[in-house]
C-alpha atoms as one frame of an Amber mdcrd trajectory, in Angstrom:
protein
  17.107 -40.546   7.825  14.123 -38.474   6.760  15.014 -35.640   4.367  13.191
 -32.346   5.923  14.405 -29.652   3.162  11.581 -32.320   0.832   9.204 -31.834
   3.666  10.330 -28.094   3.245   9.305 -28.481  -0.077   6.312 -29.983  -0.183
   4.816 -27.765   2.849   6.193 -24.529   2.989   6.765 -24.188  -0.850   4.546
 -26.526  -2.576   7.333 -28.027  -4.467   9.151 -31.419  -4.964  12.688 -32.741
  -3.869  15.480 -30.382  -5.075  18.322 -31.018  -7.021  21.593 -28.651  -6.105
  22.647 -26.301  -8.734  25.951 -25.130  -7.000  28.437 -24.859  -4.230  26.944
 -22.199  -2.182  30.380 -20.862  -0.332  30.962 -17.062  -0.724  27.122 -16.698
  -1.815  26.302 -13.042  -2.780  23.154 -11.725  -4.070  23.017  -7.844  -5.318
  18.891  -8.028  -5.731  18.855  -8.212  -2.285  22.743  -6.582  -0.975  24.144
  -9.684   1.325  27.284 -11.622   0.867  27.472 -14.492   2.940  30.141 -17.358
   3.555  27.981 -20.831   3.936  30.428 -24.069   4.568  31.596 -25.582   1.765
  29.228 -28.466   2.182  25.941 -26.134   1.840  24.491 -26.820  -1.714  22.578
 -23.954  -3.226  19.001 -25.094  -4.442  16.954 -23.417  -6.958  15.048 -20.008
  -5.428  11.601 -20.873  -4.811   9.471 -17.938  -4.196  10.820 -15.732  -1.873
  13.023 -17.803  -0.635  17.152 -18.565  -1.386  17.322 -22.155   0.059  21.005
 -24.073   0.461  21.033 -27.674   2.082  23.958 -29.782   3.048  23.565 -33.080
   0.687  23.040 -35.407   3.980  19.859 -32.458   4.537  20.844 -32.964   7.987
  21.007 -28.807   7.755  19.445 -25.652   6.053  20.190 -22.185   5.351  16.632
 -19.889   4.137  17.544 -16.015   3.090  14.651 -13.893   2.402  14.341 -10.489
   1.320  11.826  -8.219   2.652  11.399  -4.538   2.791  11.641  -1.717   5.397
  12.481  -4.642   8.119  12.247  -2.445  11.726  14.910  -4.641  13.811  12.961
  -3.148  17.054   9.453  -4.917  16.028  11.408  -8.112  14.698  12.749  -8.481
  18.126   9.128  -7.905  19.459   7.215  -9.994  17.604   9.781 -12.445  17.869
   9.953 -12.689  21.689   6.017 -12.013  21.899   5.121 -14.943  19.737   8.685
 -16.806  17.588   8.660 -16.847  14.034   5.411 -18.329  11.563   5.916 -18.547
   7.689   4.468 -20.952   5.578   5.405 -24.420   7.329   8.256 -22.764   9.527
   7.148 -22.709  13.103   9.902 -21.369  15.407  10.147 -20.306  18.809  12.698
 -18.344  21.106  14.633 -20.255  23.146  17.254 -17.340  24.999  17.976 -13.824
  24.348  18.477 -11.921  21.444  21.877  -9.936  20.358  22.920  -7.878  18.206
  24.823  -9.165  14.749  28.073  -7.258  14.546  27.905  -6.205  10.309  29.020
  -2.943   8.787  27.142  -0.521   7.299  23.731  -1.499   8.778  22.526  -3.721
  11.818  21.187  -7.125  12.829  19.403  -9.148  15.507  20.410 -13.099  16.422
  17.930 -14.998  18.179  18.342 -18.734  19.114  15.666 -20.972  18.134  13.708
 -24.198  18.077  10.499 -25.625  16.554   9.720 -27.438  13.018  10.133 -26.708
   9.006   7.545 -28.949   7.726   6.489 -31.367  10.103  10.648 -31.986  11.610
  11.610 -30.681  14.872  14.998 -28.073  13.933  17.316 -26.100  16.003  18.700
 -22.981  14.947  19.532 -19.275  14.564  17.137 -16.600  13.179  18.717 -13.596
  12.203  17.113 -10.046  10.735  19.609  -7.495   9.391  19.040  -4.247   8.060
  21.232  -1.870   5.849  22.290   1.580   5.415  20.527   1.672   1.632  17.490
   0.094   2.358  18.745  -3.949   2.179  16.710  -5.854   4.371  16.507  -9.534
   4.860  15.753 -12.548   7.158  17.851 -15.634   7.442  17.541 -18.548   9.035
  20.204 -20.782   9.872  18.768 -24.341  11.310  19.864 -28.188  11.848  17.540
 -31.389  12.811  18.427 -31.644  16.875  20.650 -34.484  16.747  22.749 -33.053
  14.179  22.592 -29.225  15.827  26.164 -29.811  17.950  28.023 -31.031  15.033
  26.554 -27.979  12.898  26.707 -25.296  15.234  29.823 -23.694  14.618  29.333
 -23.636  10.767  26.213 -22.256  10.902  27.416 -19.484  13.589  30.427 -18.566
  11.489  27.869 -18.240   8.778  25.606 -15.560  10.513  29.193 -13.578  11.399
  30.689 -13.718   7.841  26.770 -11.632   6.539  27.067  -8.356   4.957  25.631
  -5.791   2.880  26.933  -5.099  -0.484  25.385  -2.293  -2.652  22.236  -3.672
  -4.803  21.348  -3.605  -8.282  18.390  -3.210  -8.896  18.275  -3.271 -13.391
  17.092  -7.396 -13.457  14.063  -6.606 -10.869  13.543  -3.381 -13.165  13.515
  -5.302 -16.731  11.463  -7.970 -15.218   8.852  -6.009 -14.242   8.967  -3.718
 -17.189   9.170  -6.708 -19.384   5.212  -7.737 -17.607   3.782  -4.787 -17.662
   4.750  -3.073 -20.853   1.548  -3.587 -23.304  -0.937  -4.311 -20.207  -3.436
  -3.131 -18.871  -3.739  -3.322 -14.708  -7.592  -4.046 -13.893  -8.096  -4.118
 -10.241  -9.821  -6.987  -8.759 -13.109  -7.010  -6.864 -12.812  -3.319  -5.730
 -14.880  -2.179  -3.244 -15.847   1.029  -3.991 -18.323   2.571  -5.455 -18.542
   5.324  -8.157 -15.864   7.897  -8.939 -14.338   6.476  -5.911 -13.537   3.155
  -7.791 -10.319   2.521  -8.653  -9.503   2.479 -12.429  -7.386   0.315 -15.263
  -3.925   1.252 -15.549  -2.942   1.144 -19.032   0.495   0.681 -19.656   1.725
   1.115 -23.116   5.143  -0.308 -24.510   6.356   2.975 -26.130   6.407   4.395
 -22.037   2.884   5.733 -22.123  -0.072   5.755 -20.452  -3.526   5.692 -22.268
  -6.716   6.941 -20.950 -10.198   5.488 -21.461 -12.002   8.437 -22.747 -15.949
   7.981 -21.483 -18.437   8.219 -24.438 -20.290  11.043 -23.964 -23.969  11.158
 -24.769 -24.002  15.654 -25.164 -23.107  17.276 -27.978 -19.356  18.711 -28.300
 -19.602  22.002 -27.048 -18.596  25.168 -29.821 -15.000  25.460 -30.471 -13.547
  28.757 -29.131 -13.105  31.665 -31.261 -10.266  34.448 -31.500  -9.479  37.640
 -33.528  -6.492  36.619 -35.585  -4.490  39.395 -37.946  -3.928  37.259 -41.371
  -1.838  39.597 -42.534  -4.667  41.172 -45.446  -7.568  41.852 -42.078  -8.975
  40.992 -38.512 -10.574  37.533 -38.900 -12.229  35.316 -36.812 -10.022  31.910
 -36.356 -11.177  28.877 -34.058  -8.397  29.019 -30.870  -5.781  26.398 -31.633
  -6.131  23.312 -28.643  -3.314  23.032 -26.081  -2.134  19.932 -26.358  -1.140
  17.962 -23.300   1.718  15.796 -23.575   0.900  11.662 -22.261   1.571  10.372
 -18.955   4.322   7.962 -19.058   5.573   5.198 -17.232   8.409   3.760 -15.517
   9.878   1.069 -12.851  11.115   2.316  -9.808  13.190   1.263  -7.032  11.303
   3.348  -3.881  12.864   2.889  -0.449  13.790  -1.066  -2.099  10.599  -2.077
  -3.381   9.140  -2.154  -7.492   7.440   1.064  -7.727   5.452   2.242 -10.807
   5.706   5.853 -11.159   3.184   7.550 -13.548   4.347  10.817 -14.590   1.842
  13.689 -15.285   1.510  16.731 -13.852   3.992  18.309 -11.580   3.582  15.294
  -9.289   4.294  11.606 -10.091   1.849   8.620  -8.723   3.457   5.602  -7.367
   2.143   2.373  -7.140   3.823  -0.049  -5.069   4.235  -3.838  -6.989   4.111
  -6.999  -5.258   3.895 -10.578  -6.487   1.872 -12.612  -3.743   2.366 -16.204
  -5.603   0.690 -15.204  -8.563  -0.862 -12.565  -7.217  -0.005  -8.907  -8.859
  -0.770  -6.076  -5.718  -0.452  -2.578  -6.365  -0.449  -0.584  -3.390  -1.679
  -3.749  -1.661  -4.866  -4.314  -3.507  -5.364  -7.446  -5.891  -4.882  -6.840
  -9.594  -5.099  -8.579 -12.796  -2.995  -8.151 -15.710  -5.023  -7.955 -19.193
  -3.878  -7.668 -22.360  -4.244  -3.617 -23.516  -6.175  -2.683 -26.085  -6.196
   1.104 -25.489  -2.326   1.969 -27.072  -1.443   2.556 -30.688
């Protein structure tokens, strides 16, 4: 029999056959808050991008779980009945009506499906469920037709035994700390022009943030003077600088997603982080991580 989860692989991740690395019953996951109850026979496979992937060994069948953020249930169940499901060699369509997933503590959609992973036709459930503390994720539930009937009821217990649990979000902190601390965040190919271009983010890995200062071609301007009592007479004493303590920098979790917050002033920038394959995007723009040479 063909093996579609290799097909999966090869097309929708870019990777090679799979080897299991564990029984994947009572699966729970606090990066992303679900707990889930596969059959015994689902095998979980390593995570490739986005994606949590389990297989049954025969790969008649396949479970996909992915995490995404601020999920709206009411668009998912538009764009779903206006045009199925496309992701990176999934292709599914709608076949009946949608419900809703009976979880606590947050909501869900089921929608029966049909179409291909890779190039093998699958039927299936879809499924988008959304939490009270901002846990949001997609999973997909599917079998190759001829073996659909005999995996139905597994994979329909599955989708009733999903539910939130509370997420923890240090690893996805440390991680990104752990890649940005030192760098430098150079935007790629802005478009703008002048002031208006975006600049470097320099990250250092004592928490602060250094500033390129501009080399200035005019002389430094007098220092200000001040009438000072020495204790003896009046004299005239150059007025000490305020100094302003560094921005610094941290990892956030902002309504679920990697924020960086830069902290100066009375009001903190965020940055929203994304990896897009190996793709850094802060606040949706391409950047490149370079090596900082600003920090002491």
């Amino acid at each position: 029999m063909p093996r579609f989860i290799s097909t999966l692989s090869a097309i929708m991740l870019g990777l090679g056959c799979f080897v299991g690395i564990g029984n994947a019953a009572n699966f729970s996951d606090k990066s992303i808050g679900i707990s889930i109850e596969l059959d015994d026979e689902f095998v979980e496979q390593p995570q490739r991008r986005a994606y949590r992937i389990f297989s049954t060994p025969d790969n008649s069948a396949l479970v996909l779980i992915k995490p995404v953020h601020e999920l709206s249930l009411y668009d998912l169940r538009k764009e779903l009945k206006d045009g199925g499901w496309e992701d990176d060699g999934i292709s599914l369509d709608v076949t009946g009506n949608d419900k809703t997933a009976q979880v606590n503590y947050g909501s869900g959609v089921l929608v029966p499906v049909q179409g291909r992973v890779g190039e093998y036709k699958v039927r299936g459930v879809f499924g988008g469920f959304s939490g009270y503390d901002d846990q949001n994720f997609l999973v997909i539930g599917v079998a190759r037709p001829d073996y659909w009937n005999e995996r139905r009821q597994s994979i329909e217990a599955m989708f009733d035994s999903i539910g939130f649990i509370a997420i923890d979000y240090s690893e996805m902190i440390a991680n990104w700390a752990y890649r940005l601390s030192g760098k430098s965040l150079v935007p790629l190919n802005p478009v703008a022009r002048g002031p208006l271009v975006p600049q470097p983010i320099n990250l250092c890995s004592n928490g602060t943030v250094a500033s390129e200062k501009p080399a200035s071609t005019q002389p430094a301007p007098p220092a200000p003077q001040q009438r000072v009592w020495n204790g003896y007479a009046w004299v005239t004493a150059p007025v000490a600088p305020m100094m302003r303590p560094p921005a610094r920098w941290s990892i956030e979790p902002i309504r679920g997603k990697p924020t960086l917050l830069i902290r100066v002033g009375q009001r903190p920038q965020e940055f929203v982080l994304e990896m897009e394959a190996d793709q850094l995007l802060v606040n949706g723009r391409p950047y490149v991580i370079n090596e900082n040479t600003l920090c002491q």
